[in-house]
C-alpha positions in Angstrom: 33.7 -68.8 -21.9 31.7 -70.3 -24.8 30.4 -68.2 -27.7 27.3 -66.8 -27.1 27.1 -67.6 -23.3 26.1 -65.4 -21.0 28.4 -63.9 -18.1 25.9 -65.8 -15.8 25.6 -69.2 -17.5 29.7 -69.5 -17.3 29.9 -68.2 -14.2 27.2 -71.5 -12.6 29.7 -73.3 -14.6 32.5 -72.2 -12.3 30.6 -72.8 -9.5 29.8 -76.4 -10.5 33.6 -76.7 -11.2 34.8 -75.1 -7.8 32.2 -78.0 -6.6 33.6 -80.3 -8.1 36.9 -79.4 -7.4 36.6 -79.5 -3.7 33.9 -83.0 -3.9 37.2 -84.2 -5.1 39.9 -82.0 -1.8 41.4 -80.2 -4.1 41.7 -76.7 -3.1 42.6 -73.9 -4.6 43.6 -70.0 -3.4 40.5 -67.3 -3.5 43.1 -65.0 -5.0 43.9 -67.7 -7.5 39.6 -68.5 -8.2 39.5 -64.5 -8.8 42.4 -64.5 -11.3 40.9 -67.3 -13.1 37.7 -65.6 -13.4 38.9 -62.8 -14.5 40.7 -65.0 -17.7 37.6 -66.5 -18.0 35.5 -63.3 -19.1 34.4 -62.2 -22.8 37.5 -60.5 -25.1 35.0 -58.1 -25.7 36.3 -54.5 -25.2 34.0 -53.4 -22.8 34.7 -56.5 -20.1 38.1 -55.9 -20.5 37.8 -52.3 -19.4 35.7 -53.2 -16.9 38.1 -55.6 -15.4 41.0 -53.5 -15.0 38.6 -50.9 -13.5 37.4 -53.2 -11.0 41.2 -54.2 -10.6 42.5 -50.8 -10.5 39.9 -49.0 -7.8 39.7 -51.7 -5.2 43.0 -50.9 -3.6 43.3 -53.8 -1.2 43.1 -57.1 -3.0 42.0 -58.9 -0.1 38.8 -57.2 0.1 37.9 -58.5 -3.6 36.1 -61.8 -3.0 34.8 -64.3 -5.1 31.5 -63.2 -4.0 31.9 -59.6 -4.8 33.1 -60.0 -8.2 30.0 -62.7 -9.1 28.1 -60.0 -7.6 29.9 -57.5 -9.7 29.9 -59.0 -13.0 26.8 -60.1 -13.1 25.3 -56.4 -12.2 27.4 -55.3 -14.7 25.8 -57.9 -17.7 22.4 -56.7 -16.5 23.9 -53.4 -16.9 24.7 -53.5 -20.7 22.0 -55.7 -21.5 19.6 -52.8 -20.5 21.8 -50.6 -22.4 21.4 -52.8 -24.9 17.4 -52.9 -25.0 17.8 -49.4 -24.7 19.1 -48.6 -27.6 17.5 -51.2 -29.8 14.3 -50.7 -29.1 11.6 -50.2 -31.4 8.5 -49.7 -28.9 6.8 -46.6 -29.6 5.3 -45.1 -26.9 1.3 -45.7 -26.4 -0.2 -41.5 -26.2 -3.7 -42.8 -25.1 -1.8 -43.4 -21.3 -1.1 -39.4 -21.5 -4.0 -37.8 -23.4 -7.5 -38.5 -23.4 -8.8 -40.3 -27.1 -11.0 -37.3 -27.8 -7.8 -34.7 -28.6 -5.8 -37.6 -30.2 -6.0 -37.2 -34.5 -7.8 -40.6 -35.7 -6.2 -41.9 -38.4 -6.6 -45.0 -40.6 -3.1 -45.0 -42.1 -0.5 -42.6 -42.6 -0.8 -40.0 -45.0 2.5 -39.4 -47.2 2.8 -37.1 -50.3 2.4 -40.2 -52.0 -0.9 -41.5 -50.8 -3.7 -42.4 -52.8 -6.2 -41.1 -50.6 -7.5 -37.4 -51.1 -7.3 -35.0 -47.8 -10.3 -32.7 -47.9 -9.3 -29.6 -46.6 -11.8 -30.1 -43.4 -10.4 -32.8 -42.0 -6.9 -31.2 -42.4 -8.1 -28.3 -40.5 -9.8 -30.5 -37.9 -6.9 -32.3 -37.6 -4.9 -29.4 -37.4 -7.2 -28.4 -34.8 -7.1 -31.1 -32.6 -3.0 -30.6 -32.4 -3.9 -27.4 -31.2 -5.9 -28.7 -28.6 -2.7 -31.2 -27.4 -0.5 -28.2 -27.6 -2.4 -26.2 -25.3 -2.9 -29.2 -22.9 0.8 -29.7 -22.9 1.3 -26.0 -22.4 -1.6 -25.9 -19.4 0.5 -29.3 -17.5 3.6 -28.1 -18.1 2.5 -24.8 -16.4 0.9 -26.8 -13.4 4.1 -28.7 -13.2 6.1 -25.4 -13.0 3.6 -24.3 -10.1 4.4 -27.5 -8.2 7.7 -27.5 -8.6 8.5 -24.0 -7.6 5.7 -24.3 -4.1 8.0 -27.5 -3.2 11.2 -26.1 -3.6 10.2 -22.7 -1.6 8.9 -25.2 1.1 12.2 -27.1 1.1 14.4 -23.5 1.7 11.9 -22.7 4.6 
């Protein structure tokens, strides 16, 4: 595999290879294609593991084709590249898609102990306020939630 190449960029290479191979009769064993594909993955630690898992639980190695490990490797590269999006995100999640605007605090920019800006002590009590407000509509859904959860689950026993 090439630096920086994905799992599924080498493995259309092997497929234009295994073309290429048979364009030309030369055949070679599944078993063989597998073992060879296994060679060919990252040295990274986590592919590793992942191959001798996928070696180790499928107890007949007839029933590992070519086709189920492509399947199974490239599941597994969408796998930790979700994982990986996961975890390095920065998004910040948008509040206007849960609460209305009206109970959200407007802000210009953040207010530190080091801004220059002066706070009046009214707009820190509206402010203060207005979490109020989001607390107790948090508080009411949660409680609705609660209610619906507890009339499904009593009609699921019935």
């Amino acid at each position: 595999m090439f630096k920086n190449e994905s799992v599924c960029k080498m493995i259309e290479r092997f497929g234009h290879l295994k073309l290429e191979l048979a364009r030309h009769d030369i055949r070679y064993p599944e078993d063989e294609l597998i073992d060879k594909l296994f060679d060919s993955l990252p040295d990274e630690m986590d592919w590793r593991y992942y191959a001798l898992m996928l070696k180790n639980t499928i107890k007949d190695p007839e029933k590992l084709t070519l086709d189920l490990l492509i399947e199974k490797l490239e599941s597994h590269e969408l796998e930790l590249k979700k994982t990986f999006k996961v975890n390095h995100s920065s998004y910040q999640q948008n509040l206007d898609l849960y609460y209305p605007k009206s109970m959200m605090p407007q802000t210009t920019s953040p207010k530190t102990a080091f801004s220059a800006e002066n706070v009046s002590i009214a707009s820190k009590e509206s402010q203060a306020v207005k979490a109020v407000e989001i607390i107790v509509v948090i508080t009411v859904d949660l409680h609705h939630l609660q209610v619906i959860l507890m009339q499904s689950f009593n009609a699921i026993s019935q």
